[in-house]
Structures are given as structure tokens and as C-alpha cells.
N, C-alpha and C positions, 0 to 999 in steps of 0.2 A: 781437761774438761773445759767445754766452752762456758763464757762466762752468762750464759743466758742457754735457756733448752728449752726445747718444745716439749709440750707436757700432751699425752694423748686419749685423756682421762673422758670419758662421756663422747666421744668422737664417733660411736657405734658405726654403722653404715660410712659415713661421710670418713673415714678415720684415714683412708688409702689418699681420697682428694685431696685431705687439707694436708698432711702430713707430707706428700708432694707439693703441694703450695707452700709449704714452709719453708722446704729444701731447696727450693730453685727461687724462692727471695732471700736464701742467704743463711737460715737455720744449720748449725751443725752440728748438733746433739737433740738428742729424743729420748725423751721417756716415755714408759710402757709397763706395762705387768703381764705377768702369766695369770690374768683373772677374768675370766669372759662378763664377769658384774658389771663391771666397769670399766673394759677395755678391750679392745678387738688387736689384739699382739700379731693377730695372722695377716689381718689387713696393714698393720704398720711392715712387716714385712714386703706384702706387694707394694708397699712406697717406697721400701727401700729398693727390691728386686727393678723396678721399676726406672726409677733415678740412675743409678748404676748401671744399667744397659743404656738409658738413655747420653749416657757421659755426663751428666749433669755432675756427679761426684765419684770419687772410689770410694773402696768401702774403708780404708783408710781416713779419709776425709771427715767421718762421719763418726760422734760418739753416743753408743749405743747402750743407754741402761732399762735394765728391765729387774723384776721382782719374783722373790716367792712371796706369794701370798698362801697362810694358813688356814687352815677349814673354817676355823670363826670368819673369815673375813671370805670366803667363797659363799656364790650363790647356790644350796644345794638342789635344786630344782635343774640346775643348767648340767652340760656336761664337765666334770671337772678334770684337771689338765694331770689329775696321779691319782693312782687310788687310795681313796682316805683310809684303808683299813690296813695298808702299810706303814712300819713304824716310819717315824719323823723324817732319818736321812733317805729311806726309799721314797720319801711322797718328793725332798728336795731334787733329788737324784732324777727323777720322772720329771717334777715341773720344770728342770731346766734341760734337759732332753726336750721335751715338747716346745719350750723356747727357742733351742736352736732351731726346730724347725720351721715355728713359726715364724723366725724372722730371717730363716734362709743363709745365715751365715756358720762360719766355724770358729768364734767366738766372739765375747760379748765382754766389752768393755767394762761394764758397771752392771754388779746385781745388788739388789737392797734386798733384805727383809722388810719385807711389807709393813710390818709391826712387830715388836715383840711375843712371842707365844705367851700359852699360858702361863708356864712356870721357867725362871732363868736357865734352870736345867733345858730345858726343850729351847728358848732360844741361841743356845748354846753350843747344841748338837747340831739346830740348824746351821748357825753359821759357819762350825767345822767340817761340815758338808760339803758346802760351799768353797772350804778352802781350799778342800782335795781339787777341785776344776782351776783353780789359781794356780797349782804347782803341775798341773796338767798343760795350764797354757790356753785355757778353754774359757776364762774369765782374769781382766787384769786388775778388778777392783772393788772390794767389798764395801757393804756399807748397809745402814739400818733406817727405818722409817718411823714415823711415830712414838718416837719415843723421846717422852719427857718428862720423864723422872731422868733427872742429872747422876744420882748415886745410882740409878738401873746401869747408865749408858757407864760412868767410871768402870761398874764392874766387867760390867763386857769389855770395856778398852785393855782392863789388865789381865782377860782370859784367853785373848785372842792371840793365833801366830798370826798370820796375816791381818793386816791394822786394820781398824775402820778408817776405810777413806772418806765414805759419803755417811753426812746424815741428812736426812729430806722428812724435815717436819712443817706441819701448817705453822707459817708466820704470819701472827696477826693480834689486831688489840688485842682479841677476845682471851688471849694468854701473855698479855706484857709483852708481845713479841720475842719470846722466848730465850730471854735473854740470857740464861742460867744454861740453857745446852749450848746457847750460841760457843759463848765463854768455855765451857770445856771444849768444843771443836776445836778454837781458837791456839788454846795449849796444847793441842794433841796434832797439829797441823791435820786436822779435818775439814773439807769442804762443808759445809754448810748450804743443804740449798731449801729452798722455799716453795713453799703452795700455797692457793689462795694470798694471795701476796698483796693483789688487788683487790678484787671482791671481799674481803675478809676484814680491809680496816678502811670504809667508806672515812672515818671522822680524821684518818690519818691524810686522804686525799684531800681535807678541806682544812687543814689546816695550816692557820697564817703563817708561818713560818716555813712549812712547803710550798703555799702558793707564791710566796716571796722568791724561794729557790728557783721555783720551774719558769716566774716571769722577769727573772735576773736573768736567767743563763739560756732563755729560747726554748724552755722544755713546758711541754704538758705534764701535769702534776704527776700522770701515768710515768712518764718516762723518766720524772724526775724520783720516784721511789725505787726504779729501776736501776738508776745510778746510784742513788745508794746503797742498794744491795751490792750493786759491783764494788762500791768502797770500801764496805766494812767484810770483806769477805763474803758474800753471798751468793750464791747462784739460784736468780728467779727460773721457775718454770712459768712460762706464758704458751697459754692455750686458746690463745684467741683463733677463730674462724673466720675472722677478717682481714681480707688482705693490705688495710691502709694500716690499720693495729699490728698488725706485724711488722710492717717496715718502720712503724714508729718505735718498735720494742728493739729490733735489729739493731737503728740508729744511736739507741744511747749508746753503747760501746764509743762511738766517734766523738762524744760530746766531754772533751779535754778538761775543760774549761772548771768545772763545780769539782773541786777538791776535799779530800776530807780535813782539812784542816780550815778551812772556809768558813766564817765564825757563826754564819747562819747555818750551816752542817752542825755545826756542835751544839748549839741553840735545839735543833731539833732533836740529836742527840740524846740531848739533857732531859729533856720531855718525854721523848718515848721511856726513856729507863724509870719517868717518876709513872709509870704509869703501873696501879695497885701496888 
């Protein structure tokens, strides 16, 4: 998994351009969903189809996660990607059939549950769905969304044959930075990755102890929360639409120098965990 992904969430129309401008400044992971709400999977596909003819990448090169999303979380007005009135593993069974297609390949690195279903039973049977295409060879990596309740995600860790790799929750003040699922990823060798990363904690980009970071070591505040997501184990999604924000986002991987053991890292550290 690369240490940074392109996130391809509200990209609607524009979703084929930018996600092609990500790829060819350097992007090597993408996310996506099976959910026409909020994401155009079909169009991230002709970025991919796209790229890959043009030799820009193989399709090796490139790490490819995408979701089921559950009927709470589709728009039902829109067309949906299985029929809701089949039970849970045929709706999973169709949404990632309809994935494949959409993104034109014969398998798919990372699928998340979108969120937890209604009841653990129902998330449960999703993710076992799911696992049959892992012993297929048709997906190399499961993982969960939204979810944080810490004793939800324990019980799924110890019901699962196939592990949870990914959890991809919003990290941000407005939940402590979610430090309590961080921590069980942590122990379960789970990737941890991030949404709203940016946008979501304005007071974290202004504060002195980050501004201190990013004007020590040659970083925008942006790129310096970016590094430390790479530090503590995190994988941001950045979905910016611009192309100078993207190569600043690409860049921090390069930027050696701000360690986690760097006494203003733990200073900040210290701060995020006292926060509520």
C-alpha cells in the first residue's frame, strides 16, 4: 500500500481528468467506491484504462481500493450497483462484480466495507463474502470504514479468516483523532488510513507547535500533517484537484529529515491525545 492515495470522493464528471493527473504526477494508489452518491468508479476506471494503454503505469504499479457500500449509505433515487431486495452476500456478490467492471480490471487490491451494517451479524456476513473473492484471488485485501466503536472493530478482528488490513476512518479533531481504533490497528498490524485529514482539523493546521515543524524542516503545515501521518503509521487520502497540492502532497514521502522521535513530534503528539 502506498504511503499516501488518491481519494476520488465528489470528483463526479471531472473524476477520469483528475485521477489521470494524479497518476502521471506520481500517485500510486486510489480509492473509490461502488456508490454513484459520491463517486463515479466507472470514470475512475477510464483513468485507469487510460494510463495503462498510455504506458504511463502497469496495472501492477498501481494500488487499487474500492468499497461496498450498504443501502443506508446508497442514493436510492440513483441506479444502484445490486439489487436491494437480495439478501446481504448477493447485494456484496453484484457490487463487486459491477466493480470489476467498472474499473476494468481482474482484480482489486483493497475492498473496505463502506461502514458497518445495521447489525454485527449483517456486517459480518458482508465481510465473509468478501472473503470468498480473497481465496479466489479476485481481491488481495480486506478492510472496514467508519467504524469507531473500538469493541465493534475488536469483535470483527476476532471473527474474521481473512484479517482486516485496512481501516479508513475520518481522522480529525472533531473525534480526538481517533486515537482508540488507531491503537487497536496498531496491535493488529492494521493500516490505518485517513479522510478529511485536512479539511477536518483547521485548529490542528494552526497550531504552534505544527507551525514550528513545517518552518524547521521546509514544510507547509499541509505537508507537515502529511508526514506525520506517514510516521505514526497512517495513510492519508488527498483529493485535492490541484495540481501544485498534489505534488506538494507526493513530496512529503521525500522529506527525511522530521523524525518521529523529534522532540517537537512528541510535543504535538502529546497535544493531540489530550484533546477531550
Amino acid at each position: 500500500m502506498p504511503k499516501i492515495m488518491y481519494g476520488t470522493a465528489w470528483k463526479k464528471e471531472r473524476t477520469t481528468e483528475l485521477v489521470t493527473q494524479a497518476i502521471k504526477a506520481g500517485f500510486r494508489g486510489v480509492d473509490t467506491a461502488c456508490q454513484p452518491k459520491h463517486y463515479r468508479e466507472d470514470l475512475v476506471g477510464k483513468a485507469l484504462r487510460e494510463v495503462i494503454d498510455q504506458g504511463v503505469v502497469k496495472r501492477e504499479d498501481i494500488f487499487i481500493q474500492t468499497k461496498f457500500t450498504s443501502l443506508d449509505g446508497q442514493d436510492k433515487s440513483q441506479p444502484l450497483p445490486y439489487d436491494p431486495n437480495q439478501p446481504i452476500p448477493d447485494q456484496v456478490k453484484q457490487s463487486f462484480g459491477t466493480s470489476l467492471k467498472n474499473l476494468g480490471v481482474d482484480y482489486v487490491d483493497s475492498v473496505v466495507l463502506h461502514s458497518p451494517l445495521r447489525s454485527k451479524e449483517q456486517t459480518l456476513s458482508a465481510y465473509q463474502t468478501l472473503e470468498t473473492f480473497v481465496k479466489e484471488g479476485k481481491i488481495r485485501q480486506l478492510g472496514i470504514s467508519n467504524i469507531y466503536d473500538p469493541i465493534l472493530l475488536s469483535w470483527l478482528i476476532e471473527r474474521v479468516e481473512v484479517k482486516v488490513g485496512v481501516v479508513q476512518n475520518r481522522w480529525y479533531e472533531g473525534n480526538g483523532w481517533d486515537w482508540a481504533v488507531w491503537e487497536i490497528c496498531q496491535k493488529n498490524d492494521i493500516r490505518y488510513q485517513s479522510f478529511w485529514t485536512l479539511t477536518g482539523s483547521p485548529s490542528l493546521l494552526q497550531h504552534p507547535h505544527l507551525i514550528n515543524l513545517a518552518s524547521g524542516y521546509g514544510l507547509t503545515p499541509e505537508q507537515t500533517v502529511y508526514k506525520l501521518c506517514q510516521l505514526w503509521n497512517i495513510t492519508p487520502l488527498c483529493g485535492s484537484t490541484t495540481l501544485s497540492h498534489i505534488g506538494e502532497a507526493l513530496a512529503v514521502e521525500g522529506a527525511t529529515g522530521l523524525k518521529e522521535d523529534t522532540p517537537e513530534v512528541k510535543q504535538l503528539w502529546d497535544a493531540m491525545h489530550s484533546v477531550g
